[in-house]
TIZA-910229 format. One line per field, with one value per atom (N, C-alpha, C): x negated, y, z; atom name; residue number from 1; residue in three letters. Coordinates in Angstrom, 3 decimals. Atoms other than C-alpha are relative to their C-alpha. Example, Ala and Ser with C-alpha at 12.3 -4.5 7.8 and 13.67 -1.06 7.14 Angstrom:
BEGIN
x	c(-0.890 / -12.300 / -0.900 / 0.820 / -13.670 / 0.770) $
y	c(-1.190 / -4.500 / 1.200 / -1.190 / -1.060 / 1.090) $
z	c(0.000 / 7.800 / 0.000 / -0.060 / 7.140 / 0.730) $
atom	c(N / CA / C / N / CA / C) $
nr	c(1 / 1 / 1 / 2 / 2 / 2) $
rest	c(ALA / ALA / ALA / SER / SER / SER) $
This chain:
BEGIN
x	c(1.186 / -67.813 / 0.444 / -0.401 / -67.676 / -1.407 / 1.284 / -68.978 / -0.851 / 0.548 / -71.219 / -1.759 / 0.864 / -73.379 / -1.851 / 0.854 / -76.212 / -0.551 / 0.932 / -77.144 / -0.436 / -0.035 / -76.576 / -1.667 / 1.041 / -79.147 / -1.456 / 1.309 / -81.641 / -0.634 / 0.282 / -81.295 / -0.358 / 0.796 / -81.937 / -0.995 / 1.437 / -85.224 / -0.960 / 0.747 / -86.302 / -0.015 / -0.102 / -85.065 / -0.581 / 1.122 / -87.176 / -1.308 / 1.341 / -90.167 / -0.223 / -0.486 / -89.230 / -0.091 / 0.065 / -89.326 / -0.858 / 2.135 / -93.004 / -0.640 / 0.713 / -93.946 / 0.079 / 0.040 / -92.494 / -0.710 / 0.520 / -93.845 / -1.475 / 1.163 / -97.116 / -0.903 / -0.016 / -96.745 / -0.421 / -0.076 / -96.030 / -1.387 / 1.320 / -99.097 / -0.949 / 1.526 / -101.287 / 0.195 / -0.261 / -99.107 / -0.360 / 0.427 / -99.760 / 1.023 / -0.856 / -97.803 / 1.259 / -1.726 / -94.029 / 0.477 / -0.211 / -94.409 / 0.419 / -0.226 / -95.262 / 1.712 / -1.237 / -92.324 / 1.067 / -1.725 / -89.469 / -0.388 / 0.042 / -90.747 / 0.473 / -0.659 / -90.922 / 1.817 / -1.378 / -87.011 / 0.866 / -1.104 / -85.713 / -0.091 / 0.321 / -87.567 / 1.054 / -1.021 / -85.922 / 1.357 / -1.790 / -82.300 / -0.025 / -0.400 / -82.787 / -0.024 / 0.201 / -83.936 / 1.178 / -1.111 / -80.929 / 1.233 / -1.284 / -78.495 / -0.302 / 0.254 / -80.073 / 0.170 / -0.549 / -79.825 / 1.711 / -1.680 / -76.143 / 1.067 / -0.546 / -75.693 / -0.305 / 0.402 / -77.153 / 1.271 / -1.128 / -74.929 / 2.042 / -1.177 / -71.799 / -0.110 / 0.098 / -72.905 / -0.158 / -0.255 / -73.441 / 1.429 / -1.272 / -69.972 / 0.738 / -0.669 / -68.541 / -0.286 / 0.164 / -69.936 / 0.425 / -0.621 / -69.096 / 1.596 / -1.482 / -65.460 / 0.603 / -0.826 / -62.744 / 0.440 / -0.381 / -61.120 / 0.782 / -0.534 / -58.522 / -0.051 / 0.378 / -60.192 / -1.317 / 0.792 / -62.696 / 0.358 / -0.551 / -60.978 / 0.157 / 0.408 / -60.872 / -1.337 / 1.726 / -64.607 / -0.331 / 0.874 / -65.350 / -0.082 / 0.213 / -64.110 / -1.023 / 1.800 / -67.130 / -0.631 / 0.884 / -68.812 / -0.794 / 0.010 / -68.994 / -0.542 / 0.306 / -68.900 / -1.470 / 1.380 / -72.195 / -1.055 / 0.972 / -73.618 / -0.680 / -0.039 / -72.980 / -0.691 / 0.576 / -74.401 / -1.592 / 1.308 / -77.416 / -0.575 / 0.413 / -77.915 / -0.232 / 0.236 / -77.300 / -1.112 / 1.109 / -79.988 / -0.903 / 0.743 / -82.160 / -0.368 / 0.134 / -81.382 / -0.620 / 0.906 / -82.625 / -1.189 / 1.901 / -86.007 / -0.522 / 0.198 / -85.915 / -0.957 / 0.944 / -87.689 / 0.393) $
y	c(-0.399 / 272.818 / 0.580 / -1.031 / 275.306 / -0.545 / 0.705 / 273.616 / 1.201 / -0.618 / 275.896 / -0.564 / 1.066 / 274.329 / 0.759 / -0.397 / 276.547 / -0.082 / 0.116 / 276.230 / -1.210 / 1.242 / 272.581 / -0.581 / -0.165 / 272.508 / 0.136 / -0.291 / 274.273 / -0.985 / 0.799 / 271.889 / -1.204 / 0.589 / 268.984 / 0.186 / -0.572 / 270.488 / 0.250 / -0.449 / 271.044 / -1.961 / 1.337 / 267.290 / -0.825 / 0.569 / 266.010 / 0.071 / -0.288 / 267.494 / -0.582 / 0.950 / 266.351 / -1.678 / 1.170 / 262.933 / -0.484 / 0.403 / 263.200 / 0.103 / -0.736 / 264.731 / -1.845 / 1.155 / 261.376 / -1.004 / 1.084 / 259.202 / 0.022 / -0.400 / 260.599 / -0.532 / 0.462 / 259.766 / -1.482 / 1.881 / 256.246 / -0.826 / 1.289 / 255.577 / 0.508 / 0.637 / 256.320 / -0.319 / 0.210 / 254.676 / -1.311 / 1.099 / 251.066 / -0.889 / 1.584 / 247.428 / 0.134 / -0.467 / 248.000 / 1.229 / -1.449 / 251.533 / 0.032 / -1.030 / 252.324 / -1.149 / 1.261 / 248.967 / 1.031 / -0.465 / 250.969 / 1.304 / -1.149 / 253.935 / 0.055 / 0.273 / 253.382 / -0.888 / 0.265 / 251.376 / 1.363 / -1.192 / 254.764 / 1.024 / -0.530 / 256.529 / -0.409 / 0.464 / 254.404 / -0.046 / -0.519 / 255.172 / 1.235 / -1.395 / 258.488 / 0.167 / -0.712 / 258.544 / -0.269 / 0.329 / 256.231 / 0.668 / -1.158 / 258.980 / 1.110 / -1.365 / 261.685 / -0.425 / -0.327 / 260.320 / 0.030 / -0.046 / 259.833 / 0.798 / -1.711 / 263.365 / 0.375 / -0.866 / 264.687 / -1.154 / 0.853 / 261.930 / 0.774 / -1.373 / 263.806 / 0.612 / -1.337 / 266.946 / 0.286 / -0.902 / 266.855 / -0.283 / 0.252 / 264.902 / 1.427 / -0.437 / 267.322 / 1.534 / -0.934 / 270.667 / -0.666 / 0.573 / 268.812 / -0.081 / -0.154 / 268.642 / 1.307 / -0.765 / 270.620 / 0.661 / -0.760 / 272.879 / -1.271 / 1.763 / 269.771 / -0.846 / 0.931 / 267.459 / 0.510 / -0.691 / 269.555 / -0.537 / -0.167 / 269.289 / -1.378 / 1.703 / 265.152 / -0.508 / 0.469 / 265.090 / 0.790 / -0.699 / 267.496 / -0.573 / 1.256 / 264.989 / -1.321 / 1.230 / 262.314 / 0.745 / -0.451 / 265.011 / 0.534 / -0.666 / 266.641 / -1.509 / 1.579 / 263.027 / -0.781 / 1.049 / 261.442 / 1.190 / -1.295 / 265.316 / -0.356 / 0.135 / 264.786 / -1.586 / 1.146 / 261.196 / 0.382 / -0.383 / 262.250 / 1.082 / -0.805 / 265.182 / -0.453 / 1.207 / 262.822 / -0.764 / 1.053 / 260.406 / 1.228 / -0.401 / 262.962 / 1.046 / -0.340 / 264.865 / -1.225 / 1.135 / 261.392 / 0.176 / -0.140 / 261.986 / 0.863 / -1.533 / 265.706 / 0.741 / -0.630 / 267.496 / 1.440) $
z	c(0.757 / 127.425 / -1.334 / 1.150 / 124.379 / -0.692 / 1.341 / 120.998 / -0.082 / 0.756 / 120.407 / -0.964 / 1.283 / 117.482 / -0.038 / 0.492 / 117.023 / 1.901 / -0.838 / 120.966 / 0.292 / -0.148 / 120.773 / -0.975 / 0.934 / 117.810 / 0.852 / -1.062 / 120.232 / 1.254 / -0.989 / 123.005 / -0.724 / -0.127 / 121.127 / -0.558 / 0.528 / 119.269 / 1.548 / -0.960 / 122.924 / 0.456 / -0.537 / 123.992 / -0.762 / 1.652 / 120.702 / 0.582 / -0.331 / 122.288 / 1.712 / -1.246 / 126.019 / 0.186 / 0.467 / 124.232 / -0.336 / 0.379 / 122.985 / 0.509 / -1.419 / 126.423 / 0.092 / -0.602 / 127.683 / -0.628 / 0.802 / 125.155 / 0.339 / -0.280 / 125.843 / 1.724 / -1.349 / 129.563 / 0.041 / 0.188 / 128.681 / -0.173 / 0.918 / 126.604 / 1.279 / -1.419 / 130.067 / 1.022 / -1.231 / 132.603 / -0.678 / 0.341 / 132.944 / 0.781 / -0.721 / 134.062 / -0.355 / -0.132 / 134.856 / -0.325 / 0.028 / 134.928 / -1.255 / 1.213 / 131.293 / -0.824 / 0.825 / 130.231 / 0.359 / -0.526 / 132.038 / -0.656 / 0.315 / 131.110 / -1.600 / 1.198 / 127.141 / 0.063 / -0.207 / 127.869 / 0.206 / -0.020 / 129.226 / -1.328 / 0.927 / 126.463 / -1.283 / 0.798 / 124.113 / -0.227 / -0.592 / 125.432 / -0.359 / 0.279 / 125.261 / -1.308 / 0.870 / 121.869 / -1.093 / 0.825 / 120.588 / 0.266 / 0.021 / 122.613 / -0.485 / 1.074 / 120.648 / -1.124 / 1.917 / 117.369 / 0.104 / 0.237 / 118.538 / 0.063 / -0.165 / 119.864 / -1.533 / 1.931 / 116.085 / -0.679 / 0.901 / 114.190 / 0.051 / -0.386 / 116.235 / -0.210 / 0.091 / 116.027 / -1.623 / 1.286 / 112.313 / -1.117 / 0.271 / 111.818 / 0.115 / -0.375 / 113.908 / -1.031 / 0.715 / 111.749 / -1.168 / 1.336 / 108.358 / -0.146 / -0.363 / 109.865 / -0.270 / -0.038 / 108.854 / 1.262 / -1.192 / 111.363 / 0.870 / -0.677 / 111.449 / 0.670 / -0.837 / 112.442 / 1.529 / -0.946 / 114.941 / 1.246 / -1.248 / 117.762 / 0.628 / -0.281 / 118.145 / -0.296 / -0.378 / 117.396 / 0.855 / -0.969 / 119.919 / 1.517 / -1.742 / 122.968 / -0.405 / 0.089 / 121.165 / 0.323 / 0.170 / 120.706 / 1.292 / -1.429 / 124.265 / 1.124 / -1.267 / 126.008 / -0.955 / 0.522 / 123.914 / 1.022 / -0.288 / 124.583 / 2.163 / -1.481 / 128.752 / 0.197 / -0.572 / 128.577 / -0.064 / -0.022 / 127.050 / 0.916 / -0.689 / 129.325 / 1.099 / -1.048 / 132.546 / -0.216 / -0.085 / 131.370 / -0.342 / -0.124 / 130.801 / 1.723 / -1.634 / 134.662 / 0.500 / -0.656 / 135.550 / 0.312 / -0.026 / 134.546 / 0.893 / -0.551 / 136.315 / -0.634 / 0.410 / 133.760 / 0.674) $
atom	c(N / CA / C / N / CA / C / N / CA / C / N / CA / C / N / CA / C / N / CA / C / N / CA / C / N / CA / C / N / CA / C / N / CA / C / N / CA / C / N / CA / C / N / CA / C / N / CA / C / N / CA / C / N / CA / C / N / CA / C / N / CA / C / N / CA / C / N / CA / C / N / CA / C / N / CA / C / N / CA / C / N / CA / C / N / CA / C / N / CA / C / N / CA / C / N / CA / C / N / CA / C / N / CA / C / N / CA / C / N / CA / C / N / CA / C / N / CA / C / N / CA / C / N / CA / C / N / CA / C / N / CA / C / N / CA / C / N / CA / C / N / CA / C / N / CA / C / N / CA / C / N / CA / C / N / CA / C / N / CA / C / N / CA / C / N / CA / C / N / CA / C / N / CA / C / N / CA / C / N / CA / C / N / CA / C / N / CA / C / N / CA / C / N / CA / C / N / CA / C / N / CA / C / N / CA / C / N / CA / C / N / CA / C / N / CA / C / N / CA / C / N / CA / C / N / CA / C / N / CA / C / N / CA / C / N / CA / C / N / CA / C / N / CA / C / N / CA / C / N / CA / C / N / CA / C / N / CA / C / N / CA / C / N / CA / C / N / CA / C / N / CA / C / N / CA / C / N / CA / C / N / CA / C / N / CA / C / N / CA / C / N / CA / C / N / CA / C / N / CA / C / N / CA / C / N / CA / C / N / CA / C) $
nr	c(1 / 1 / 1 / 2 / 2 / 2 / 3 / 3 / 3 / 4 / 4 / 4 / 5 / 5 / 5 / 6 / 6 / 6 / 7 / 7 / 7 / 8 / 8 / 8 / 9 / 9 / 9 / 10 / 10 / 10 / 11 / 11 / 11 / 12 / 12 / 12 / 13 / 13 / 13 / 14 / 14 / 14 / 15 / 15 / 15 / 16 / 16 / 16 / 17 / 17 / 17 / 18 / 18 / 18 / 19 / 19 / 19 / 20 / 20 / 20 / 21 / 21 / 21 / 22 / 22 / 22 / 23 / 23 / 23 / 24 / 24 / 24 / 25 / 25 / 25 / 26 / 26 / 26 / 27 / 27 / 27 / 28 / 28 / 28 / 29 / 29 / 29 / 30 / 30 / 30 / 31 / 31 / 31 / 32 / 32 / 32 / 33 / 33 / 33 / 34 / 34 / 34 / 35 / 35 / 35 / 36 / 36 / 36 / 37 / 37 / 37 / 38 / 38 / 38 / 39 / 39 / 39 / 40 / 40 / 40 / 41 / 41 / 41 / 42 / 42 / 42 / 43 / 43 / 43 / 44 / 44 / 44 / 45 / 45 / 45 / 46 / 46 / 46 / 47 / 47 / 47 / 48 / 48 / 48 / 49 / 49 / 49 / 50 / 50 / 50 / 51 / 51 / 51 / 52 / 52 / 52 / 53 / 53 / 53 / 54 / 54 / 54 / 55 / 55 / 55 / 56 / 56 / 56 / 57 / 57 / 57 / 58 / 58 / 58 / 59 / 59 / 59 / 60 / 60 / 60 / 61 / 61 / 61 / 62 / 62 / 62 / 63 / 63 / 63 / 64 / 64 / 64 / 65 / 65 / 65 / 66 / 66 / 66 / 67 / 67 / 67 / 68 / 68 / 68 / 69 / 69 / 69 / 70 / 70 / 70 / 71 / 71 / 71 / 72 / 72 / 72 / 73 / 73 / 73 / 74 / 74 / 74 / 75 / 75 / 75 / 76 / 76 / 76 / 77 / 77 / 77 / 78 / 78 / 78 / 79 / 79 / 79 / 80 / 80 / 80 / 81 / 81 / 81 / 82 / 82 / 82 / 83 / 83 / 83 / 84 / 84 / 84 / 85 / 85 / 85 / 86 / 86 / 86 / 87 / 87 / 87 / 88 / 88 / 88 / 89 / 89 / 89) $
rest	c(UNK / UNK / UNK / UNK / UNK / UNK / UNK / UNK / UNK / UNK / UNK / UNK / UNK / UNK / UNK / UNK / UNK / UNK / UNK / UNK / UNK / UNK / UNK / UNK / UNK / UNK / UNK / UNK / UNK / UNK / UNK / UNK / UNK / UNK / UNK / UNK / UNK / UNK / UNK / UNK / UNK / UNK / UNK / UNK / UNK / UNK / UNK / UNK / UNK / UNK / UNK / UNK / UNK / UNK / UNK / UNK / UNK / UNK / UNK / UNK / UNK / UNK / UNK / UNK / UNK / UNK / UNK / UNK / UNK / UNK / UNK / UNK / UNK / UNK / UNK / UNK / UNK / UNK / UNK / UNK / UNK / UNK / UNK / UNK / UNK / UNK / UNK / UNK / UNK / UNK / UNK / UNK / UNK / UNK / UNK / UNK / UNK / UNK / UNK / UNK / UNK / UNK / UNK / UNK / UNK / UNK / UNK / UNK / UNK / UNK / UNK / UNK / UNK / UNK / UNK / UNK / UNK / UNK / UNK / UNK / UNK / UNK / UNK / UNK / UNK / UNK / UNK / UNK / UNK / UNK / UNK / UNK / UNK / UNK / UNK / UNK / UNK / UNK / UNK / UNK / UNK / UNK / UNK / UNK / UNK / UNK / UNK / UNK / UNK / UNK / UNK / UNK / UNK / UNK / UNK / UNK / UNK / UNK / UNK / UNK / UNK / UNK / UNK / UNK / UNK / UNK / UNK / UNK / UNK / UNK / UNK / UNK / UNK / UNK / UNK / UNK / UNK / UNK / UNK / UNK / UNK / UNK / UNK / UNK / UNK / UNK / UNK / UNK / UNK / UNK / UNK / UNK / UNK / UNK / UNK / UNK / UNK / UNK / UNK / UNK / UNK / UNK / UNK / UNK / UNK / UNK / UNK / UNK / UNK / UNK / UNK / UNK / UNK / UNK / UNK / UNK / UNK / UNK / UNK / UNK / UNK / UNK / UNK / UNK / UNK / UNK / UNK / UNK / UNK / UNK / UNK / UNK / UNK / UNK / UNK / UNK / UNK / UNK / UNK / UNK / UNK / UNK / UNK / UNK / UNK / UNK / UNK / UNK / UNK / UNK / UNK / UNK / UNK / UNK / UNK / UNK / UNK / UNK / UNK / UNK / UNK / UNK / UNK / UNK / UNK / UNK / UNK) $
């Protein structure tokens, strides 16, 4: 995968909104449903703040160091993308 920062940016501003879709879902499912539902919600939203936390390490980084945040940076990126293929938006 090729850092590229400014498309990374885009995806999660789209996965932000993907997140309020779901949230939205939540508040009119009912029992087990909406519990697991808000739980996955909640995962996703603590691997997005963790993709942005990387991603703005990784731009604040020198050239130097670039290149050893970009294997966090790439592997938080691919978890969060996986849990979100889950959902199948």
């Amino acid at each position: 995968m090729e850092t590229n920062v400014e498309e990374m940016e885009a995806h999660l501003k789209l996965w932000a909104a993907k997140i309020d879709e779901l949230a939205a879902t939540a508040q009119k499912s009912n029992g087990w449903a909406r519990i697991d539902l808000r739980q996955r919600i909640d995962d996703l939203k603590v691997k997005r703040a963790l993709v942005r936390a990387k991603l703005d390490e990784f731009v604040a980084a020198g050239s130097d160091r670039r290149n050893g945040l970009r294997v966090d940076l790439e592997r938080v990126w691919n978890d969060l993308k996986a849990t979100f293929d889950e959902f199948k938006l």
